[in-house]
C-alpha positions as CSV (number, residue, x, y, z in Angstrom):
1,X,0.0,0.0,0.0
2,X,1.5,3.0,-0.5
3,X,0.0,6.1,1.4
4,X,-0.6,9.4,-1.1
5,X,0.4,12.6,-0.4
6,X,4.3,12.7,0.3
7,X,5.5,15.7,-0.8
8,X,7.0,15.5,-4.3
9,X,9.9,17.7,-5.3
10,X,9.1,20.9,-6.9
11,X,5.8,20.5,-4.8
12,X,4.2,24.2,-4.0
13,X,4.1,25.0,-0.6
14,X,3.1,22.5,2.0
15,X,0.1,24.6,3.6
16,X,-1.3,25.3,0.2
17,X,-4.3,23.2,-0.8
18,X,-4.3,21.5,2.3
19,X,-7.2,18.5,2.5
20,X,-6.6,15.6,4.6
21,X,-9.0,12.8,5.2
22,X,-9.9,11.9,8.9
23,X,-8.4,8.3,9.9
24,X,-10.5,5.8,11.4
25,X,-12.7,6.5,14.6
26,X,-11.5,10.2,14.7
27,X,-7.8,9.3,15.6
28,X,-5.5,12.7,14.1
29,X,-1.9,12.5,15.1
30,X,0.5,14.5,13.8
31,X,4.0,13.4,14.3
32,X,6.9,15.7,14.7
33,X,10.4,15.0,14.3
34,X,11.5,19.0,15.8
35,X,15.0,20.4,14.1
36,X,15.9,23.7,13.9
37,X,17.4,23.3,10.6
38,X,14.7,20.7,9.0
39,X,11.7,19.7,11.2
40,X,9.9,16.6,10.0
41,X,6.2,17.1,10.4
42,X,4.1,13.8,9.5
43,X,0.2,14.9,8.8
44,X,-2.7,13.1,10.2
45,X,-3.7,11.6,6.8
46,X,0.2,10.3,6.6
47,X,1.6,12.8,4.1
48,X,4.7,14.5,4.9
49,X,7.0,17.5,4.7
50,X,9.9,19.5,6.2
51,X,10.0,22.7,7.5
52,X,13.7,24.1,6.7
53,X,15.4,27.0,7.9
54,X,18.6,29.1,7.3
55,X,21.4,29.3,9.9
56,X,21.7,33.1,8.6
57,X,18.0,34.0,10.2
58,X,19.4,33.2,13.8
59,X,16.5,33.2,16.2
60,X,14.4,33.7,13.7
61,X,14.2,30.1,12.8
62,X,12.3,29.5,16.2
63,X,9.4,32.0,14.6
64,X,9.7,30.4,11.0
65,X,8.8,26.7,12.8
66,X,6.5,28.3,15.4
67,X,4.4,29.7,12.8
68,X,4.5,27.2,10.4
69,X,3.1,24.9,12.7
70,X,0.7,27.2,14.2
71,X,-0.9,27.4,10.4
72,X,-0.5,23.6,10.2
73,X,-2.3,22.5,13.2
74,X,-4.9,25.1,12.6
75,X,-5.6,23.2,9.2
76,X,-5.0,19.7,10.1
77,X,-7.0,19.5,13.8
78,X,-4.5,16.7,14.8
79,X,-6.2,15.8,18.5
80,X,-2.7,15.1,19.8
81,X,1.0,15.3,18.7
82,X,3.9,12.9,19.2
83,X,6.9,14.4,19.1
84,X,10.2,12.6,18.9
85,X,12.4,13.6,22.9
86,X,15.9,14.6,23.1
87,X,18.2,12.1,22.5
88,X,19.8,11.6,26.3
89,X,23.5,12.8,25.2
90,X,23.7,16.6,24.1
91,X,26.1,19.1,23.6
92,X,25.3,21.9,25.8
93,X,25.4,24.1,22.9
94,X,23.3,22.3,20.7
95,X,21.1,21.2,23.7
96,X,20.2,25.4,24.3
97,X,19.2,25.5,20.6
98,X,17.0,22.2,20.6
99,X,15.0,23.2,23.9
100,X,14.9,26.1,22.7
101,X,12.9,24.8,20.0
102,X,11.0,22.2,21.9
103,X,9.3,25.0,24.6
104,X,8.2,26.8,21.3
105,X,6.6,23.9,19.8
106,X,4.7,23.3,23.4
107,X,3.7,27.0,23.1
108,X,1.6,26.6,19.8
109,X,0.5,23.4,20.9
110,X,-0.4,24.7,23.9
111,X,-2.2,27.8,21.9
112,X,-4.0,25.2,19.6
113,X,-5.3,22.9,23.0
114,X,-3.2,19.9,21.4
115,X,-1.7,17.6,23.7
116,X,1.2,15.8,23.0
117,X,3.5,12.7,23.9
118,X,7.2,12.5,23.7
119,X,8.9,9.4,22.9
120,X,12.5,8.5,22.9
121,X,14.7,7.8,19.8
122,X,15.8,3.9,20.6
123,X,12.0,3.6,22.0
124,X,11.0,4.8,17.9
125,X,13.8,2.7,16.7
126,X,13.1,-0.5,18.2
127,X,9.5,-0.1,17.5
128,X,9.9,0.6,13.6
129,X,13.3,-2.1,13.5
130,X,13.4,-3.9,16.6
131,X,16.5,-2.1,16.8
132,X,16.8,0.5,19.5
133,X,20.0,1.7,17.5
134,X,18.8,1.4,14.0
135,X,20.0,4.3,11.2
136,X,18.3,6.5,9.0
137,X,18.1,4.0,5.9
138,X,17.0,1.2,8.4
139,X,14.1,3.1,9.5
140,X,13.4,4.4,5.9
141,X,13.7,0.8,4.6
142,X,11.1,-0.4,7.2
143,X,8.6,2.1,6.5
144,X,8.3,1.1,3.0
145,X,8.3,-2.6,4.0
146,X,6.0,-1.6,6.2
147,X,3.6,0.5,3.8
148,X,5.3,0.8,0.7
149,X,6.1,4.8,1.3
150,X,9.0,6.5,0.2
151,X,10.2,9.9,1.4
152,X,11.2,12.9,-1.2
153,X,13.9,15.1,-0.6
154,X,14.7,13.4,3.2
155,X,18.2,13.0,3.8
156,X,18.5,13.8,6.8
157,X,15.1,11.5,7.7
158,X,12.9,14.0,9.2
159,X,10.1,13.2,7.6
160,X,10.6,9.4,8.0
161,X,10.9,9.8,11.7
162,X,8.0,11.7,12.1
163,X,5.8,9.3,10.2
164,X,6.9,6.3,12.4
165,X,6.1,8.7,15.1
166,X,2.3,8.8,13.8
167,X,2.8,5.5,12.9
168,X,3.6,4.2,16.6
169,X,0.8,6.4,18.3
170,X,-1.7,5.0,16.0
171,X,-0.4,1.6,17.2
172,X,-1.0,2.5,20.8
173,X,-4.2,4.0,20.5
174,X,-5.5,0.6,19.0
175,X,-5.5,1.7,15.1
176,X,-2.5,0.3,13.8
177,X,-1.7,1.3,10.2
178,X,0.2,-1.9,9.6
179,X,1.0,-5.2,11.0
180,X,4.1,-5.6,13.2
181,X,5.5,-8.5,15.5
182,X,4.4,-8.0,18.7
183,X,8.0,-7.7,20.0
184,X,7.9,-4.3,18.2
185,X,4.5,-3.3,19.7
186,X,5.5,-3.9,23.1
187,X,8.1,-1.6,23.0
188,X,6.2,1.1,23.0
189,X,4.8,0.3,27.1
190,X,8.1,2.2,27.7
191,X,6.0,5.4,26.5
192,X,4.1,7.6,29.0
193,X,1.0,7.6,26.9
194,X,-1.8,10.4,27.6
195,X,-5.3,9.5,28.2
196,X,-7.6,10.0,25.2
197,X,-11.1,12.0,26.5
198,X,-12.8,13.2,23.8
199,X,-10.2,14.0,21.4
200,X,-7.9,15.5,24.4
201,X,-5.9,13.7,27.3
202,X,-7.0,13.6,30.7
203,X,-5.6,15.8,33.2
């Protein structure tokens, strides 16, 4: 099966056009794999794209990504995000920039009433591989074993991570897009998982 809607190159802008059919039993997730130079934002209907930034705009990148997903969440009405956490080893530098990024995320979710769940790299990994230290080609390479997608213009797999990301809440939440061992689905108990209520999580 392969899932329409991946952004092809030379595609116009990713909010333009935007129509998205609702998955099964209400269940919108959008899945965000948060860079500051190329977030990977994964759309409740599956399609994908990357918001990228220049490292001439300084803080202005945290605004570019802010309101880009403010638009997108707007359009989409995912009922809860899952973003991908910080890996556990950070260089401070790098680490400022990144939370940096993460606190503005939570602000437009926040904004939006979106709730979301973090879950770990090698959590991701293991659940997409059973490989808690699987690469970039691995996890692209299960995807379209998985589902038979392919990701434009993803080298640095943004847009593949944040689609497992959807891919593994959907799992969770008892709508799994695709078969996988159960070894691989039980991986994903290690996640702090929010209580659905109505489209939001309980308190």
């Amino acid at each position: 099966m392969t899932l329409s809607g991946l952004v092809p190159a030379g595609a116009p802008s990713p909010l333009a056009g935007i129509t998205a059919a609702a998955p099964a039993a209400g269940l919108r997730v959008t899945g965000l794999d948060l860079s500051i130079t190329s977030t990977g934002v994964c759309r409740p209907d599956g399609s994908t794209f990357r918001i990228k930034t220049r490292a001439k705009d300084g803080p202005r990148r945290l605004q570019h990504i802010r309101d880009v997903l403010a638009c997108e969440i707007a359009a989409q009405g995912p009922i809860l995000a899952a973003v991908e956490d910080l890996p556990t080893k950070m260089h401070a530098s790098s680490l400022k920039i990144i939370g940096a990024l993460h606190g503005v995320v939570q602000l437009a979710l926040l904004d939006a009433g979106v709730p979301w769940v973090y879950i770990a790299p090698a959590t991701l990994k293991a659940y997409a591989c059973d490989n808690g230290r699987a690469d970039k080609p691995e996890l692209a390479a299960a995807a379209h074993l998985a589902a038979g997608v392919e990701f434009v213009d993803d080298k640095g797999g943004d847009q593949c991570d944040a689609w497992w990301l959807r891919a593994a809440t959907h799992e969770h939440y008892g709508q799994p897009l695709f078969e996988l061992p159960q070894a691989q689905r039980d991986r994903l108990t290690k996640v702090s998982w929010p209580e659905l209520h109505g489209g939001r999580h309980g308190a």
